[in-house]
mmCIF file of the N, C-alpha and C atoms, coordinates in Angstrom:
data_MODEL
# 
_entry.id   MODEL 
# 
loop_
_atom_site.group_PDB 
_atom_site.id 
_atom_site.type_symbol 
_atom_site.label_atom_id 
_atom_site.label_alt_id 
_atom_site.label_comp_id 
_atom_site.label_asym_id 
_atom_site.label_entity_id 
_atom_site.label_seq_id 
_atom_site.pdbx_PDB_ins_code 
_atom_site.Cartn_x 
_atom_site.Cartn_y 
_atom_site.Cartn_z 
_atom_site.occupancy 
_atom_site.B_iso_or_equiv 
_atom_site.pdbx_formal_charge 
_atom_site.auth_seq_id 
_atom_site.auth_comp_id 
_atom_site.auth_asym_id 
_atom_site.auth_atom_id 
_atom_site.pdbx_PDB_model_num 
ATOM 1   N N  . UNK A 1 1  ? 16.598  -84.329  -34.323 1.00 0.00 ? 1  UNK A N  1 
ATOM 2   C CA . UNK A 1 1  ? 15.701  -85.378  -34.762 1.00 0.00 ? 1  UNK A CA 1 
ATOM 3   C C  . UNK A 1 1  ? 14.262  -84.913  -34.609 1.00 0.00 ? 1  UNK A C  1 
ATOM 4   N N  . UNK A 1 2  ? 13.490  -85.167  -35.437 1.00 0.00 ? 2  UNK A N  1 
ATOM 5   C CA . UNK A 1 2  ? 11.997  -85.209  -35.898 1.00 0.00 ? 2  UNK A CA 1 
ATOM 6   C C  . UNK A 1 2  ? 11.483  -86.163  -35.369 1.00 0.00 ? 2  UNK A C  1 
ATOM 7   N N  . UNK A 1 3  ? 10.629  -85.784  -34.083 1.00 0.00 ? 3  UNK A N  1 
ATOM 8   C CA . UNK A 1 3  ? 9.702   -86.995  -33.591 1.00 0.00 ? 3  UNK A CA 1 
ATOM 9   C C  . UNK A 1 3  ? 8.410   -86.690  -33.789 1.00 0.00 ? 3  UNK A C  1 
ATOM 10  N N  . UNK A 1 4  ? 7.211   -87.760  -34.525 1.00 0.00 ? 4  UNK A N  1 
ATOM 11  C CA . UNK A 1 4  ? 5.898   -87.653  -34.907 1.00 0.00 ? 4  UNK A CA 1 
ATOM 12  C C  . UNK A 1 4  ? 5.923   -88.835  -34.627 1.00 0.00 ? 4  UNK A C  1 
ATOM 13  N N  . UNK A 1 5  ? 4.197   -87.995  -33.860 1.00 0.00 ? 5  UNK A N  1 
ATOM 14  C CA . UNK A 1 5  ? 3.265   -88.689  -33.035 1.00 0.00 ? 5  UNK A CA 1 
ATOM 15  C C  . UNK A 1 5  ? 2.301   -89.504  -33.903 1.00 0.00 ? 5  UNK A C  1 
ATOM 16  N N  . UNK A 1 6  ? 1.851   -90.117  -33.584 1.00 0.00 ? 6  UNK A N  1 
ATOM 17  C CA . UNK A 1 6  ? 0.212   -90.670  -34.590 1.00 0.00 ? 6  UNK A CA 1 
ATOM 18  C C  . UNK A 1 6  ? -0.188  -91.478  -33.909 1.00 0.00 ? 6  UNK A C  1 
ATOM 19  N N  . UNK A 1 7  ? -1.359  -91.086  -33.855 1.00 0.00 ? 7  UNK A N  1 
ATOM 20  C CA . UNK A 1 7  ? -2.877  -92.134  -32.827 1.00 0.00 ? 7  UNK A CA 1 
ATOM 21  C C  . UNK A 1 7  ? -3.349  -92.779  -33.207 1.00 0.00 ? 7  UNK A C  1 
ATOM 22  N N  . UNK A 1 8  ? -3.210  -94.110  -33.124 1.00 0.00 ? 8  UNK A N  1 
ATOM 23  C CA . UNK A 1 8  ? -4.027  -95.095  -33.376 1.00 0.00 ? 8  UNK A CA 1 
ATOM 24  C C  . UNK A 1 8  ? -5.490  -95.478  -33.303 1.00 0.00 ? 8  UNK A C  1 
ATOM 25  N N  . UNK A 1 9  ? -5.760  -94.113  -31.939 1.00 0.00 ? 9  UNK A N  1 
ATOM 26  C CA . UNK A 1 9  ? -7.184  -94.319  -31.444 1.00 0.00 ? 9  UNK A CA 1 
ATOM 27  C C  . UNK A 1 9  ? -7.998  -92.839  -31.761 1.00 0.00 ? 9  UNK A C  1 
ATOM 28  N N  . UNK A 1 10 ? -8.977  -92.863  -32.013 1.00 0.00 ? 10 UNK A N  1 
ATOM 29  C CA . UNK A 1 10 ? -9.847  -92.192  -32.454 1.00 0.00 ? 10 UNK A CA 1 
ATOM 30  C C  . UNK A 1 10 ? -10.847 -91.286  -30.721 1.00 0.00 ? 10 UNK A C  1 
ATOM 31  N N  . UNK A 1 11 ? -10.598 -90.220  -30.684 1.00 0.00 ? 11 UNK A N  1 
ATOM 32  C CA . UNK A 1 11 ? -10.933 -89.394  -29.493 1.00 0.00 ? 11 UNK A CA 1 
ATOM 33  C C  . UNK A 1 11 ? -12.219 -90.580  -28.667 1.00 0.00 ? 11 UNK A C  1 
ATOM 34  N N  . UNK A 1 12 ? -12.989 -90.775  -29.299 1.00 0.00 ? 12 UNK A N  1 
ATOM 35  C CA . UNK A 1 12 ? -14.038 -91.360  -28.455 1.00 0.00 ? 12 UNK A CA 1 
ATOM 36  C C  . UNK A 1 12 ? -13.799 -92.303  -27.989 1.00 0.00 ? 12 UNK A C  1 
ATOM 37  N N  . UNK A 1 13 ? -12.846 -93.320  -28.283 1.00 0.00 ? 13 UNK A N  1 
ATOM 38  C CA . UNK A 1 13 ? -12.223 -94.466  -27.861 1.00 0.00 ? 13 UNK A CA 1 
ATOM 39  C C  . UNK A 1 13 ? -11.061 -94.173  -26.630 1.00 0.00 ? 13 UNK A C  1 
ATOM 40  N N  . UNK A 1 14 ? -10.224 -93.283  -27.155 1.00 0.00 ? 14 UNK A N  1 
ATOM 41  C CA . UNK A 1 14 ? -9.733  -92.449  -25.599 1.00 0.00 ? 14 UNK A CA 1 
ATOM 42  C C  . UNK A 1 14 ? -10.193 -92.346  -24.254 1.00 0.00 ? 14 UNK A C  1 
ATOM 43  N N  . UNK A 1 15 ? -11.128 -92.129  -24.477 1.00 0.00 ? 15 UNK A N  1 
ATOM 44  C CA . UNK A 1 15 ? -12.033 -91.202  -23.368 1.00 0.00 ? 15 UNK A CA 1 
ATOM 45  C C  . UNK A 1 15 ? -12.954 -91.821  -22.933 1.00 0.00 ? 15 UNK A C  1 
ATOM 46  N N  . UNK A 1 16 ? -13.020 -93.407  -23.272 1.00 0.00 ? 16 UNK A N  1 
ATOM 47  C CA . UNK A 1 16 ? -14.354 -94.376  -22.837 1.00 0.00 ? 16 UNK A CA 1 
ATOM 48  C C  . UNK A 1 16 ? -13.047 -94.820  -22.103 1.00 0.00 ? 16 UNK A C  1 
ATOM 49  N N  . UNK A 1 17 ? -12.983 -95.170  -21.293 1.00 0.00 ? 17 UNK A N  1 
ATOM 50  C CA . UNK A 1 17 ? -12.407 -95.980  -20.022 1.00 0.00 ? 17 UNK A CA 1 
ATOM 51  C C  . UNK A 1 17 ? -13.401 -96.716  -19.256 1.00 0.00 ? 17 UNK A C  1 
ATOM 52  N N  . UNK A 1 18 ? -13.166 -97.913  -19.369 1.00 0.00 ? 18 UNK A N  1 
ATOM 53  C CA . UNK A 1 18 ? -13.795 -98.586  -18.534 1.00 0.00 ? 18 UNK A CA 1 
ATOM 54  C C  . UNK A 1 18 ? -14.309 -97.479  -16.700 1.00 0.00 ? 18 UNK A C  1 
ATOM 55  N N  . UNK A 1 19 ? -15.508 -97.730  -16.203 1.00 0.00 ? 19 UNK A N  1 
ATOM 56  C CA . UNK A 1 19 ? -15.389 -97.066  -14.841 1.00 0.00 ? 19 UNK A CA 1 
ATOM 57  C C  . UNK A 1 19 ? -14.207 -97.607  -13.363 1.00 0.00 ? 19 UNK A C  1 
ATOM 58  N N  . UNK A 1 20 ? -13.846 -98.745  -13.794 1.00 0.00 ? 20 UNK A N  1 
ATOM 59  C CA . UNK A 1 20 ? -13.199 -99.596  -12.847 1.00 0.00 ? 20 UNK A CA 1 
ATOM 60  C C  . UNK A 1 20 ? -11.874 -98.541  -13.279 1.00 0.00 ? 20 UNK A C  1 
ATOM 61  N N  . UNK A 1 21 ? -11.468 -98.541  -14.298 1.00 0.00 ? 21 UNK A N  1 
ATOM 62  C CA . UNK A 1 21 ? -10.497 -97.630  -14.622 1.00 0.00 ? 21 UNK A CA 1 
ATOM 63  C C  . UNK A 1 21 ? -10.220 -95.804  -13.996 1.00 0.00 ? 21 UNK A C  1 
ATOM 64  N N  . UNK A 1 22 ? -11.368 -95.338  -13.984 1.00 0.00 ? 22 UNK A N  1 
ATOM 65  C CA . UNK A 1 22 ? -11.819 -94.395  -14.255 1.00 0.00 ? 22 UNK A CA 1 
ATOM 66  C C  . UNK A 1 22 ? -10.970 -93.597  -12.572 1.00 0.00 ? 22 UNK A C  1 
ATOM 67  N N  . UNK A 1 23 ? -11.749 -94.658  -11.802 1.00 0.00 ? 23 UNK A N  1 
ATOM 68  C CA . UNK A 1 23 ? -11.640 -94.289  -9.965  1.00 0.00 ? 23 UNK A CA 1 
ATOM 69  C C  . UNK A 1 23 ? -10.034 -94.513  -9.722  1.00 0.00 ? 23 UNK A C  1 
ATOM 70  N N  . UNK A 1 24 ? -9.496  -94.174  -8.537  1.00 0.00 ? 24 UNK A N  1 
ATOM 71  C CA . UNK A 1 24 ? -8.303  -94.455  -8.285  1.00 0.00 ? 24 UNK A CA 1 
ATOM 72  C C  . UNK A 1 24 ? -8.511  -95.836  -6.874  1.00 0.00 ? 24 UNK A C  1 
ATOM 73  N N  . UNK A 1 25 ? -7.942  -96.416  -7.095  1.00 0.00 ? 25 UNK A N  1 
ATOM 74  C CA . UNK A 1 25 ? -8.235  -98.086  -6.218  1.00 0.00 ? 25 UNK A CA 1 
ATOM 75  C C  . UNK A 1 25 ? -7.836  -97.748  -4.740  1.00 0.00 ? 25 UNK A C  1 
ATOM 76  N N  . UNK A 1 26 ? -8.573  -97.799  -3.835  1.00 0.00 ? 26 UNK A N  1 
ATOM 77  C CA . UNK A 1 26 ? -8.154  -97.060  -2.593  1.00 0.00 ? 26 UNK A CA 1 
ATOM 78  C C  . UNK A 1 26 ? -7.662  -98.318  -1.755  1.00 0.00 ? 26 UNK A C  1 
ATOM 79  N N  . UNK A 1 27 ? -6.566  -98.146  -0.946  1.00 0.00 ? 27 UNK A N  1 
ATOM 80  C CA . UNK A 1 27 ? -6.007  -99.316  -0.256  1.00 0.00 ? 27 UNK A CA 1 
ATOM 81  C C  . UNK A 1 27 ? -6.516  -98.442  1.183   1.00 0.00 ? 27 UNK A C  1 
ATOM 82  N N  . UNK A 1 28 ? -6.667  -100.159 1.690   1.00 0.00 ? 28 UNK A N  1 
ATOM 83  C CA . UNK A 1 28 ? -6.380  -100.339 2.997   1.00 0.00 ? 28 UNK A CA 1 
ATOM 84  C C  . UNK A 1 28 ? -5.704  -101.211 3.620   1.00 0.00 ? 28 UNK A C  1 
ATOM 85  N N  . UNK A 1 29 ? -5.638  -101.149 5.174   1.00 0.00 ? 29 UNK A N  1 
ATOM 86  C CA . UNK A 1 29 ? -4.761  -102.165 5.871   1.00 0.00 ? 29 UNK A CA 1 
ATOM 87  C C  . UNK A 1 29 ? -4.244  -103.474 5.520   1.00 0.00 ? 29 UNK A C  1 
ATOM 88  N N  . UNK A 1 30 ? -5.419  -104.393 4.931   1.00 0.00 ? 30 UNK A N  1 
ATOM 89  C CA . UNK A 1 30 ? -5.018  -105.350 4.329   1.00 0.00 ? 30 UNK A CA 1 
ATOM 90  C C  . UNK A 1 30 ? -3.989  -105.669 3.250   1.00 0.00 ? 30 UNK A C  1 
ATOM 91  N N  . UNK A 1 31 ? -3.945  -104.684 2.472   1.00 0.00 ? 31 UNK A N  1 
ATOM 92  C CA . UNK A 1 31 ? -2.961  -104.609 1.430   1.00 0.00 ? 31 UNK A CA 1 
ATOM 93  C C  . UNK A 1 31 ? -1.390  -104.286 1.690   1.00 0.00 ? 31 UNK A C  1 
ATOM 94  N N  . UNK A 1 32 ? -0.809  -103.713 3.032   1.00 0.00 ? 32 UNK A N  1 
ATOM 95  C CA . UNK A 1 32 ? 0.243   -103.320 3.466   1.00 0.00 ? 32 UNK A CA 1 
ATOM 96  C C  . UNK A 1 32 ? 0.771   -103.824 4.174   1.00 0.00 ? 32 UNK A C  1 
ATOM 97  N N  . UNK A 1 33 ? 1.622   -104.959 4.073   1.00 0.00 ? 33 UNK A N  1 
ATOM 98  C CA . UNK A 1 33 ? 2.313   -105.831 4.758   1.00 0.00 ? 33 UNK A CA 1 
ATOM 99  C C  . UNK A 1 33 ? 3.405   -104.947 5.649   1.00 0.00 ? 33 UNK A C  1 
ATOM 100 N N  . UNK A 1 34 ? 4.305   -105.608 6.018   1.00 0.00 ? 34 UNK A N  1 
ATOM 101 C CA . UNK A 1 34 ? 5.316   -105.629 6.887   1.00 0.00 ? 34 UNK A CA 1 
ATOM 102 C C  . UNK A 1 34 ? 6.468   -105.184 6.738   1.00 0.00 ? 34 UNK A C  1 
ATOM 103 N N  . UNK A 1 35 ? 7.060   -103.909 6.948   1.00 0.00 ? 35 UNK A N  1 
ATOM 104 C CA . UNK A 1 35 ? 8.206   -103.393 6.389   1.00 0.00 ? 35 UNK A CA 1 
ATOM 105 C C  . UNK A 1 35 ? 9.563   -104.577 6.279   1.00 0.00 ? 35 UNK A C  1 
ATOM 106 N N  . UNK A 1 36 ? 10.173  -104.490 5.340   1.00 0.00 ? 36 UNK A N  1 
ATOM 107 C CA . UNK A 1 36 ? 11.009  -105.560 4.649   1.00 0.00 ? 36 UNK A CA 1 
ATOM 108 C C  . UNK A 1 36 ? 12.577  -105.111 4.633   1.00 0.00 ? 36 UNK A C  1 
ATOM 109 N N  . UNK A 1 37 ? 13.566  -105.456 5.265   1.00 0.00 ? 37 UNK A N  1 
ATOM 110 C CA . UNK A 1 37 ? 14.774  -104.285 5.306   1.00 0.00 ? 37 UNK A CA 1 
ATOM 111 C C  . UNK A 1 37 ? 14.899  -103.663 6.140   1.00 0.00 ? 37 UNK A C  1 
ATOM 112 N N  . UNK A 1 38 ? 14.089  -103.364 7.028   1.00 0.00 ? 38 UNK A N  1 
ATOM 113 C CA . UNK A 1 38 ? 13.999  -101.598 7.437   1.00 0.00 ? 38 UNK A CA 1 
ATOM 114 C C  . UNK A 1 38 ? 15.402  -101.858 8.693   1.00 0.00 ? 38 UNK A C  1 
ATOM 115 N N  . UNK A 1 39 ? 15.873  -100.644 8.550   1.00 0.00 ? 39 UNK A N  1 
ATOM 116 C CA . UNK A 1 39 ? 17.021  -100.757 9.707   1.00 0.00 ? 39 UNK A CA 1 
ATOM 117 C C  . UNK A 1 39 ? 16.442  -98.790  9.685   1.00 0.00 ? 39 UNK A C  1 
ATOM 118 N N  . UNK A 1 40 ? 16.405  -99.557  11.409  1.00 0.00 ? 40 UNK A N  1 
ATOM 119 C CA . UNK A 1 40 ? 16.412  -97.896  12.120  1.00 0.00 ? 40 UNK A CA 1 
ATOM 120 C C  . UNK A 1 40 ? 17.743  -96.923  11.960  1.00 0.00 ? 40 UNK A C  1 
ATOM 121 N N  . UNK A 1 41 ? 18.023  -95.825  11.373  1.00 0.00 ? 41 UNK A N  1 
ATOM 122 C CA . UNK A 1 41 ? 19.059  -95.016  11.421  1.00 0.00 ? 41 UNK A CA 1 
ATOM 123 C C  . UNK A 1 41 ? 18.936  -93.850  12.420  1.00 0.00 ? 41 UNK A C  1 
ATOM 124 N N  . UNK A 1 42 ? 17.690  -93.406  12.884  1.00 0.00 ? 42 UNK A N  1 
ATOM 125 C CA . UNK A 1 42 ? 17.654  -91.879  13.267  1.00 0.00 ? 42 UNK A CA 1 
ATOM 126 C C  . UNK A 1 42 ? 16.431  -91.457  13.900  1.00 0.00 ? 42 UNK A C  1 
ATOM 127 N N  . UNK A 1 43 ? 16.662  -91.009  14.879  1.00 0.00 ? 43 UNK A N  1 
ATOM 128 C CA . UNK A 1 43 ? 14.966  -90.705  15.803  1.00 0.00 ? 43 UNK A CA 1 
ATOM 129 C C  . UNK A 1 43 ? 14.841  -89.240  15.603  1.00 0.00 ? 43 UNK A C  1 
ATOM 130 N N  . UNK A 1 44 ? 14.221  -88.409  15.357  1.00 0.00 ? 44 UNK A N  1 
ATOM 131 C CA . UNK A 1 44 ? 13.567  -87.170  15.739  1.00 0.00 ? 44 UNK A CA 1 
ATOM 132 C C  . UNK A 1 44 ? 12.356  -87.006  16.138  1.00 0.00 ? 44 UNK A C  1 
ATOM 133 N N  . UNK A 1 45 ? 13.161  -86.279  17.555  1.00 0.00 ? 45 UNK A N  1 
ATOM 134 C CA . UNK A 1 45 ? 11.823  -85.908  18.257  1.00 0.00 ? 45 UNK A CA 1 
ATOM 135 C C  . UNK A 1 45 ? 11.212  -84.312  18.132  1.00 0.00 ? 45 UNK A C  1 
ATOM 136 N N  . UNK A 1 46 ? 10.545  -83.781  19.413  1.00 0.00 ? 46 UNK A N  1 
ATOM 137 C CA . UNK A 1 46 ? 10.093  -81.851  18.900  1.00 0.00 ? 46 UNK A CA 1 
ATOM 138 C C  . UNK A 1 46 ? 11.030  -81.430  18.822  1.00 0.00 ? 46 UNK A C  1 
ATOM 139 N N  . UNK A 1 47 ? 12.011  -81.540  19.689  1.00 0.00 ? 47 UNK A N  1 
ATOM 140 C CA . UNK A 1 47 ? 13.098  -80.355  20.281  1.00 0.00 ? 47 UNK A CA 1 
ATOM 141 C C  . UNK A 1 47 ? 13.691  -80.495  19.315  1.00 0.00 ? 47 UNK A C  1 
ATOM 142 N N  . UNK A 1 48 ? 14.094  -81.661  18.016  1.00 0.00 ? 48 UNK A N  1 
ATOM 143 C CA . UNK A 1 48 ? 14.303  -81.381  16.944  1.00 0.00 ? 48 UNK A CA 1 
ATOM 144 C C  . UNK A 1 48 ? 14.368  -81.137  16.233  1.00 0.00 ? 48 UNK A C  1 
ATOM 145 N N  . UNK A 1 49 ? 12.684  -80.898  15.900  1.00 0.00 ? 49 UNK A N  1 
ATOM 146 C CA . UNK A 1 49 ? 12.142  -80.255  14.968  1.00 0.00 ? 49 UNK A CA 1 
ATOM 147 C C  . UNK A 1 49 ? 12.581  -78.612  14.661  1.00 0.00 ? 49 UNK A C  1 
ATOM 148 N N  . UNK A 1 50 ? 12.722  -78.238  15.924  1.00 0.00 ? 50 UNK A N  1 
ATOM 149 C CA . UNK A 1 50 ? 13.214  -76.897  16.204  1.00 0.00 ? 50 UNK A CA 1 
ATOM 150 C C  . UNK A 1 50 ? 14.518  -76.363  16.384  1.00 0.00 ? 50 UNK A C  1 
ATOM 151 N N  . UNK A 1 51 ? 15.426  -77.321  16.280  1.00 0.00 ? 51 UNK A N  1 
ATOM 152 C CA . UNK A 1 51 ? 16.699  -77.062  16.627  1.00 0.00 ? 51 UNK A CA 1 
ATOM 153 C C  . UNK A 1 51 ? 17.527  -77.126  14.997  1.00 0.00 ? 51 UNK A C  1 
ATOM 154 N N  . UNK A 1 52 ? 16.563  -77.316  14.265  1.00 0.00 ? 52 UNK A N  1 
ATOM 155 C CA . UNK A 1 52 ? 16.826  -77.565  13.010  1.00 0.00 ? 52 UNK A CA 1 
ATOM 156 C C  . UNK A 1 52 ? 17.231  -78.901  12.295  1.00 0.00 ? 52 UNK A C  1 
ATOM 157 N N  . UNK A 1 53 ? 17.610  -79.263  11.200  1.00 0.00 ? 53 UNK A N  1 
ATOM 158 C CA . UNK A 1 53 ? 18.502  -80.722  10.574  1.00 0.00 ? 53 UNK A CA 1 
ATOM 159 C C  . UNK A 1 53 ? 19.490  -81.371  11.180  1.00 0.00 ? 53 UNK A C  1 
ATOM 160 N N  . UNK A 1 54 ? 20.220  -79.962  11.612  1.00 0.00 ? 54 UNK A N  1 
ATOM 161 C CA . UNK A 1 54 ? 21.738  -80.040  11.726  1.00 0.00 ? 54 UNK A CA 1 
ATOM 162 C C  . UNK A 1 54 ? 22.162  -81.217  12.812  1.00 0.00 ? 54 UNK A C  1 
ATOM 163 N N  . UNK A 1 55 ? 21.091  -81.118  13.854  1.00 0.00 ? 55 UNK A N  1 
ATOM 164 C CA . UNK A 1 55 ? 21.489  -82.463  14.700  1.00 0.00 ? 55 UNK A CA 1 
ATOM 165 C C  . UNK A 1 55 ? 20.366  -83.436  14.413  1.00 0.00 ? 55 UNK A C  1 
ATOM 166 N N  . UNK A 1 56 ? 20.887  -84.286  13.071  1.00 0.00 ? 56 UNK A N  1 
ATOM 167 C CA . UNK A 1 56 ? 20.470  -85.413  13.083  1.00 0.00 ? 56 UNK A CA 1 
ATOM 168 C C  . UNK A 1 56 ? 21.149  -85.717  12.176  1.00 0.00 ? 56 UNK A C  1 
ATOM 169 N N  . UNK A 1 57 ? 21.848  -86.958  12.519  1.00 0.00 ? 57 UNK A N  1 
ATOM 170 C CA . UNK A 1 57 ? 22.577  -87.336  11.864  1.00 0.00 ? 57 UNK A CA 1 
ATOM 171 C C  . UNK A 1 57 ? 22.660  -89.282  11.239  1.00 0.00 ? 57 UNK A C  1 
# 
């Protein structure tokens, strides 16, 4: 199958983005509620880190 593209928008219209757009929206604390679900499965500590994957299960 033959897929063609075609732009509706004209390069300069592309590339004007609003500035609110432009930035990436930086979160903080306020925005990150309360883990939802979470069930503890598995602790790793150093000696784990080093002992490799294999013991954690």
């Amino acid at each position: 199958y033959d897929i063609y593209w075609f732009c509706l928008f004209s390069e300069s219209q592309m590339f004007s983005l609003p500035s609110f757009q432009k930035r990436r929206r930086r979160i903080d604390r306020s925005m990150i509620g309360e883990p939802t679900n979470f069930v503890h499965t598995a602790h790793v500590g150093s000696g784990d880190l080093f002992s490799g994957m294999n013991s954690v299960s």
